[in-house]
Residue, then its C-alpha position, 0 to 999 in steps of 0.5 A: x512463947x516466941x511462936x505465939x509472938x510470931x503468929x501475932x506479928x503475922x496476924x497484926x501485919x496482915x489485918x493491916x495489909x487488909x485495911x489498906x486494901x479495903x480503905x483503897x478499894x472505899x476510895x476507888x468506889x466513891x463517886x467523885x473516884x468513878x467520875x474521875x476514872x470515866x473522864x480521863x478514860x473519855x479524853x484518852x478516847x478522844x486523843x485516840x480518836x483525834x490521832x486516828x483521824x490526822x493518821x488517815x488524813x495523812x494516808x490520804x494525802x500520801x495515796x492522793x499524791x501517788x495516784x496524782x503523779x501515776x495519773x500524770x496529773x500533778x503537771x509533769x505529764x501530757x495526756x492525749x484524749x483517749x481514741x474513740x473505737x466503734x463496734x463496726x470495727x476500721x473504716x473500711x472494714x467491709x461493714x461486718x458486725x463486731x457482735x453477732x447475736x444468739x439466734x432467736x433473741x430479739x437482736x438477731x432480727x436487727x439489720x445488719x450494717x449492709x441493709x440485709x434483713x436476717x430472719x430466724x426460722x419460726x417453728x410452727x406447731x402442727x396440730x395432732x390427728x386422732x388415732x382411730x382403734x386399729x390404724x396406726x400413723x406411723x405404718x403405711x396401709x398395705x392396700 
């Protein structure tokens, strides 16, 4: 008798547990529920994104002060205009080319800095002689 009471408390408890989670789930599934959820869920999102954003303004004003002051230009330095190099090398130098070029490209056949004119060699294709039956051009006749 007393395990026929036990099984019939345990069986009353969980119906009831089942009915409480059932009635819950109803709840959560209702429109005005779901509407709920996505609205706190969208100005979740939205103070994410604002947050992102005022933390990469900050990052950028920190790098912007860094650069600025690595750079000299928040005031404290005095920066001389950079010195002009040329490709003919120093003044007086003998005029010698700083870049030579490849032989056979077109920037070979540019003057040089003292006036001379290089020219590259042209090969020149010669045309072939027909071979006779019987004589060969590469041996020398014995008459």
């Amino acid at each position: 008798m007393v395990r026929r009471i036990f099984w019939m408390a345990v069986g009353a408890g969980a119906t009831v547990w089942a009915m409480n989670k059932a009635n819950e789930a109803v709840h959560r599934l209702t429109p005005d529920s779901l509407s709920g959820t996505a609205a706190r869920g969208a100005l979740q999102l939205g103070d994410a994104a604002r947050q992102f954003a005022r933390d990469v303004k900050t990052g950028m004003a920190e790098r912007e002060q860094q650069l600025r002051a690595d750079l000299g230009l928040d005031g404290t330095a005095v920066v001389e205009p950079p010195r002009r190099r040329t490709l003919s090398g120093a003044a007086g130098s003998g005029g010698d080319r700083a870049i030579s070029a490849a032989p056979g490209s077109p920037a070979a056949a540019l003057p040089t800095s003292r006036g001379t004119r290089r020219t590259t060699p042209q090969i020149v294709a010669k045309p072939r002689q027909r071979e006779l039956p019987g004589r060969t051009t590469d041996r020398k006749d014995p008459h």
